[in-house]
C-alpha positions in Angstrom: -10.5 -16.0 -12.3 -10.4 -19.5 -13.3 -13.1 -21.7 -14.9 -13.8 -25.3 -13.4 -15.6 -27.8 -15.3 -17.1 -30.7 -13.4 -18.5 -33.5 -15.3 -21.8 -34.9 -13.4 -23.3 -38.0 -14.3 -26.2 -35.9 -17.4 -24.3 -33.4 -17.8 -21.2 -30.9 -18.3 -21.2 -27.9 -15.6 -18.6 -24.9 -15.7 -18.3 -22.8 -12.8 -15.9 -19.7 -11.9 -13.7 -19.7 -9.1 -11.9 -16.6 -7.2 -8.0 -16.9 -8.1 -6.4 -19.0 -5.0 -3.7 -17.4 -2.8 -1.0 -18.7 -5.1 -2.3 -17.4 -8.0 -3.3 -14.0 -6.7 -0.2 -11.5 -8.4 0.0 -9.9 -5.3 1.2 -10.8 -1.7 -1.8 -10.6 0.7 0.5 -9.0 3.0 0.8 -5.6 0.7 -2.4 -5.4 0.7 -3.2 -5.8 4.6 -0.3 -3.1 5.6 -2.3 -0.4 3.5 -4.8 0.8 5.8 -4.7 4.3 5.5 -7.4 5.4 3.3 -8.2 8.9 1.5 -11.1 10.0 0.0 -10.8 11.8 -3.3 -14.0 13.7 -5.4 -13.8 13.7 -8.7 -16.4 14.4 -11.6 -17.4 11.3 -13.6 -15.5 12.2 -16.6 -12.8 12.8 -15.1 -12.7 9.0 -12.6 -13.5 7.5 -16.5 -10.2 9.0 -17.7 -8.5 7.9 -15.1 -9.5 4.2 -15.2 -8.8 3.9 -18.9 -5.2 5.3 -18.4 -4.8 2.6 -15.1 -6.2 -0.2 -17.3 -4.1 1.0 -20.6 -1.2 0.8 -18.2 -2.7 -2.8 -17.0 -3.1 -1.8 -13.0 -5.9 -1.0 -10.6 -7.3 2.3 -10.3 -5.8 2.1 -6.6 -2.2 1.4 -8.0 -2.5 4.3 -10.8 -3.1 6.9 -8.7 -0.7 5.9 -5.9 2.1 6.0 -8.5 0.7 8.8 -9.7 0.8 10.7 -6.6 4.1 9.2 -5.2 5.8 10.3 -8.3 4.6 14.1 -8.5 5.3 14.4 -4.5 8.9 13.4 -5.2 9.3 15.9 -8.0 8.0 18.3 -5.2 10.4 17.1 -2.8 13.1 17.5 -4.5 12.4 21.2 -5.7 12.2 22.2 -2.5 15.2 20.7 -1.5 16.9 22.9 -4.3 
């Protein structure tokens, strides 16, 4: 988010602004091909841990546990291909 000062005639205003498309890290195009959405229980605690390590690491939650879960169903993959 970006901050906007506009300068009316009494006095100094700043305002926030949502990122624009060019400044968004992401293309929107990633975002709009994930669709498929699953639902996941956890206890409090344990959704806190999880969102400290994704922000330590400097990602979304989303993003943390995708990679997360990607990476350990490779490892699985590939035992069984042994």
């Amino acid at each position: 988010m970006r901050l906007v000062a506009t300068l009316p005639a009494q006095h100094d205003t700043v305002t926030e602004q949502e990122p624009t498309r060019a400044e968004s890290s992401r293309p929107r195009s990633e975002s709009r091909q994930r669709t498929a959405l699953v639902a996941v229980r956890l206890l409090p605690h344990e959704r806190d841990l999880i969102a400290r390590s994704a922000r330590a690491r400097g990602v979304t939650l989303s993003e943390f546990i995708r990679a997360s879960a990607m990476r350990t169903a490779g490892t699985a993959a590939e035992a069984d291909a042994r």
